[in-house]
N, C-alpha and C positions, 0 to 999 in steps of 0.2 A: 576692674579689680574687685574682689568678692571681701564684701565688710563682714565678719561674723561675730555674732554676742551671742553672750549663757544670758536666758532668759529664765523665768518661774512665769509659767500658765498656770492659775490654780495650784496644784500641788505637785504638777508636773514639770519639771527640769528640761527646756528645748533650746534649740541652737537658732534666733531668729536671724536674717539675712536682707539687705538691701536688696532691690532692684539693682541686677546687675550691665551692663555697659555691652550694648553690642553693636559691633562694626560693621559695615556696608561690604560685603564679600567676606565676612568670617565662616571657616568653613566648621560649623556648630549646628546642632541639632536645636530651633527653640522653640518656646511654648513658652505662653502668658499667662497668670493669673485672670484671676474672671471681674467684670464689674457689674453690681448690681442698680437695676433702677428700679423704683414705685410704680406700680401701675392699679390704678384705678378705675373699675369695672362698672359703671353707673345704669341701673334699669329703670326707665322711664316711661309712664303708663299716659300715653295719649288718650283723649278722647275727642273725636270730629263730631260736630255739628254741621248742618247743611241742610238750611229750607229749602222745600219741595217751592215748586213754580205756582202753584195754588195754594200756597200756603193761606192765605187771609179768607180763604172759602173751606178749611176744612171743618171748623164747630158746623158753620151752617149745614155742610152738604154729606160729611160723614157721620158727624156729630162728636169728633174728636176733641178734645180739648190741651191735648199734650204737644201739639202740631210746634217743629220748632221755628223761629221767627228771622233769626238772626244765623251769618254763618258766624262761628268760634269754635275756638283751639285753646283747651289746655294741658297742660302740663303735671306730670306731679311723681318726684322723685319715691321710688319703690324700692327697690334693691339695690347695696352697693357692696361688691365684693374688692377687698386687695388683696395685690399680687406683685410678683415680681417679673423683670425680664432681666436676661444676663445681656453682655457684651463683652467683650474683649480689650483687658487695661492696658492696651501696647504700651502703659509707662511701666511696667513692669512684669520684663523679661525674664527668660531663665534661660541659659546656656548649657549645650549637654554637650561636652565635647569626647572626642573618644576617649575610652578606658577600658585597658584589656581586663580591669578586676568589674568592670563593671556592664553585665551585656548591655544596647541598646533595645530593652523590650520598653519601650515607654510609648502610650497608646495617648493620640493625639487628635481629637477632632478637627473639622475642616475650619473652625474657629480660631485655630492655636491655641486651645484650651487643653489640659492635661485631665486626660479620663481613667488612667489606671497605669498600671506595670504588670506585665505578663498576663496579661488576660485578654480574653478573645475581646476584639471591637463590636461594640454593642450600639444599635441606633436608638439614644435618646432624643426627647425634647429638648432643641436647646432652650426656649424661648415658653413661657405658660400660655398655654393654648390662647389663641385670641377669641372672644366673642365671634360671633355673626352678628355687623351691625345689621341686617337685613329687618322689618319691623316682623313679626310671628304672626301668624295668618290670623285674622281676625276671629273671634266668640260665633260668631254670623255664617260664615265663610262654610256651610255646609253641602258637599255636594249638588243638593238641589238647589242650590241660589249660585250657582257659579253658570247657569247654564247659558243661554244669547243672549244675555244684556236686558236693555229696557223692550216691552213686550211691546210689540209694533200697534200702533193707536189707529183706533178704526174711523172710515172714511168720513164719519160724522162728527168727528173730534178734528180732524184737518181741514174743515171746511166750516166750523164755525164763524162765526164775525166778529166776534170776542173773546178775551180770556174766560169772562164767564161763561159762556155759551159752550166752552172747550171743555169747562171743568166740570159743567153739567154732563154734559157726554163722556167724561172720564166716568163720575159716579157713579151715571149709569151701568160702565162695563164693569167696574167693582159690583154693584150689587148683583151684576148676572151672572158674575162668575161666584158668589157666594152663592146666588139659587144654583145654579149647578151643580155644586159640590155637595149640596144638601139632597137634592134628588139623585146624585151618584150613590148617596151612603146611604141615603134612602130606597135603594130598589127602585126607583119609580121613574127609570129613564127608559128608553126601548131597547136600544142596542148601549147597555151593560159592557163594560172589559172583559173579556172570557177567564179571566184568573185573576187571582188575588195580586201577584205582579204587576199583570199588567193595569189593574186601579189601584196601587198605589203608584202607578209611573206617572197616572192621569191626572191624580189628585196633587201628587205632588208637581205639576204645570202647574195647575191651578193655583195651587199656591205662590209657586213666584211669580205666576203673572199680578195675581191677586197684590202680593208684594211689591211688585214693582211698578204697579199704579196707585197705589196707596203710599207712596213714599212720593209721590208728586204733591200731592196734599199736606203730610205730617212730615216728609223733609225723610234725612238719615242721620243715625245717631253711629259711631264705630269706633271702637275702641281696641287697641293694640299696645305692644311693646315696643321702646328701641333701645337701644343701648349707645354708650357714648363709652370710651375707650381713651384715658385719659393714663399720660408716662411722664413723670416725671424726676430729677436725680435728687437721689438724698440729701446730697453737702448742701442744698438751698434751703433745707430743715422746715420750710413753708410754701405752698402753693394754695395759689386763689385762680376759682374760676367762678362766673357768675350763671345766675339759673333766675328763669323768669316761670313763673305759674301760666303767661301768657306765649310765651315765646321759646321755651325750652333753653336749652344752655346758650348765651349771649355774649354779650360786652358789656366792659362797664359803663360804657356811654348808656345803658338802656334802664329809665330811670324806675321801671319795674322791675330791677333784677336784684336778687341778694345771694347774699357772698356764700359758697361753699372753698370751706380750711381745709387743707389735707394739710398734718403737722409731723414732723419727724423727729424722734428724742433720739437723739443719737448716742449707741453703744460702742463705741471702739473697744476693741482688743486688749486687755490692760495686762502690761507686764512688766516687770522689773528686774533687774540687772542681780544675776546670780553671786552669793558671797565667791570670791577667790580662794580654790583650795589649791595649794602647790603638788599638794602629796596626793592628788586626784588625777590619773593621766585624762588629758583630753580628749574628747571626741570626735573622730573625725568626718565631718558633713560627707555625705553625697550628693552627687547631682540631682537627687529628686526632692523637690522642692515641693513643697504644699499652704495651702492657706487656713491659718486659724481665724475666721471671720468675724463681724463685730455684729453687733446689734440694732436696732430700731423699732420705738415704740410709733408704729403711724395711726392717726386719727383722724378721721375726716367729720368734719362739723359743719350743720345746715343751718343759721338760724338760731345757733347756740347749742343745738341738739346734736348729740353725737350720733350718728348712723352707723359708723364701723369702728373696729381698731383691730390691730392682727401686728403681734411682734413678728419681724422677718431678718433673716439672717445676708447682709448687708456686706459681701467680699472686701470691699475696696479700703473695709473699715479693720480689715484684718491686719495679720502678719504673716509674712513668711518662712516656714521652718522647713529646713531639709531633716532628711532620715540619718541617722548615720551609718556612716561608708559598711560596719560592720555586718548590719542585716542582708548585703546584696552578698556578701562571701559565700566560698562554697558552691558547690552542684544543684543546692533544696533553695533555689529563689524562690524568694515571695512571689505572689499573685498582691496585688493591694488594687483594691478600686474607690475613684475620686469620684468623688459631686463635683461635675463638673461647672455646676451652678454658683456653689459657694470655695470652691478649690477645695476642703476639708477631707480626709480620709472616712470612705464611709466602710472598708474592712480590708485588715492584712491577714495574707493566710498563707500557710505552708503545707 
């Protein structure tokens, strides 16, 4: 059974409505108001360390002094965006039953959510686009270093007796592939690349081989993005998760972690109960229902430091008001279309 109240929204006069009661085989057209959650978008800037196999031979034999020692991984929060995603509040129904005063034009996603009246069905987003947690192709990551991997080690580097005797024969193919490259740009080779293409195809070998036995010595340094994708409901007004500099987003058991707050100031809908005029006829609802939504201030804090805040408009926080019966009268039906995100009217037109 359908409970209706005179409400005042701001300065305007509406009819709000309970969730209404529907039965297992009722034979009724229905659709749900929407429910909203927090979703927090985190961008995380990696950087990998990784010693070369010679590493303790690179000062002496390259003369490198940057050569890295240890492998480590850190961490370090960059960007954080919020957002929302919808769902569907099955605790509150709407029931359209037939009415000859009132055609069924009522436009309804595959969610049960209400999208409009009389207007053509339109493919929305229901959900904010997700990230790609995928990590973004490396600084480094240039055509010419993607090419066969590690440069095949010549016969006198796999046949040494020792590491050192290995990494001497490494150095040496480093510095012949630097004389090389200096007698290519130099003219002073015999058989020269016939075009400027094809010495830069040569030079650019040269180069990742050069690369990729000088990273045996001085290690790899690499540095990328990932993202962490983070939902949670408003009515819990606080979420913790923990973040380590060493270990990226964790547990609390992990005694290097500290605490990132996501907070939510909750806006509900606020309305209050219309004076009673006798001498006023009433109004009388129609079946098209919509939602006046409430609000939320969210914050997310690192550390004590704020990183984000973004007020969002929060369904579940709302009310619901039907139209009255009066506007569907007539041959000149409205068009009206919803957000079907926040339930709210976003235009009625004639």
């Amino acid at each position: 059974m359908k409970k209706i109240f005179l409400v005042l929204v701001g300065a305007m006069m509406v009819c709000a409505m309970q969730a209404q009661v529907v039965e297992q085989g009722e034979p009724a057209l229905v659709y749900y108001s929407p429910k909203t959650a927090v979703t927090v978008d985190f961008t995380c800037v990696v950087e990998k360390q990784e010693p070369g196999i010679y590493a303790q031979y690179a000062e002496a034999m390259l003369g490198a002094t940057n050569a890295v020692k240890v492998n480590k991984t850190t961490y370090r929060l960059d960007k954080v965006r919020i957002g929302t995603k919808t769902s569907t509040d099955y605790a509150r129904p709407h029931k359209v039953e037939a009415d000859a005063s009132m055609p069924m034009l009522f436009c309804i996603n595959d969610k049960g959510l209400l999208t409009g009246y009389n207007v053509a069905a339109d493919k929305t987003y229901f959900d904010s686009p997700k990230p790609d947690a995928k990590p973004d192709c490396k600084p480094d990551c240039k055509p010419s270093c993607k090419g066969t991997g590690v440069t095949p080690l010549p016969e006198e580097v796999l046949k040494a007796a020792s590491p050192l005797a290995q990494a001497n024969a490494v150095a040496k193919q480093i510095f012949h592939l630097r004389e090389t490259r200096m007698y290519l740009i130099n003219g002073e080779v015999e058989h020269a690349p016939a075009d400027g293409e094809a010495m830069r195809l040569v030079l650019e070998e040269l180069d990742r081989q050069e690369k990729a036995l000088t990273e045996l010595f001085i290690g790899k340094r690499t540095k990328y993005t990932e993202h962490k994708f983070m939902t949670f409901s408003p009515e819990s007004q606080r979420q913790i998760w923990y973040f380590s500099e060493e270990n990226g987003f964790t547990d609390a058991e992990n005694i290097d972690a500290n605490t990132i707050v996501a907070s939510v100031a909750l806006q509900p809908q606020q309305y209050a109960p219309a004076p009673a005029d006798k001498k006023k006829k009433s109004v009388e609802p129609s079946q098209f229902v919509y939602n006046l939504p409430g609000n939320g201030e969210v914050k997310v804090l690192y550390k004590g430091n704020e990183l984000a805040k973004r007020t969002i408009s929060i369904a579940q926080l709302g009310i619901d008001v039907p139209l009255p019966k009066d506007i569907f009268k007539g041959n000149d039906l409205p068009s009206i279309v919803v957000n079907e995100k926040t339930g709210n009217i976003v235009s009625i037109s004639k």
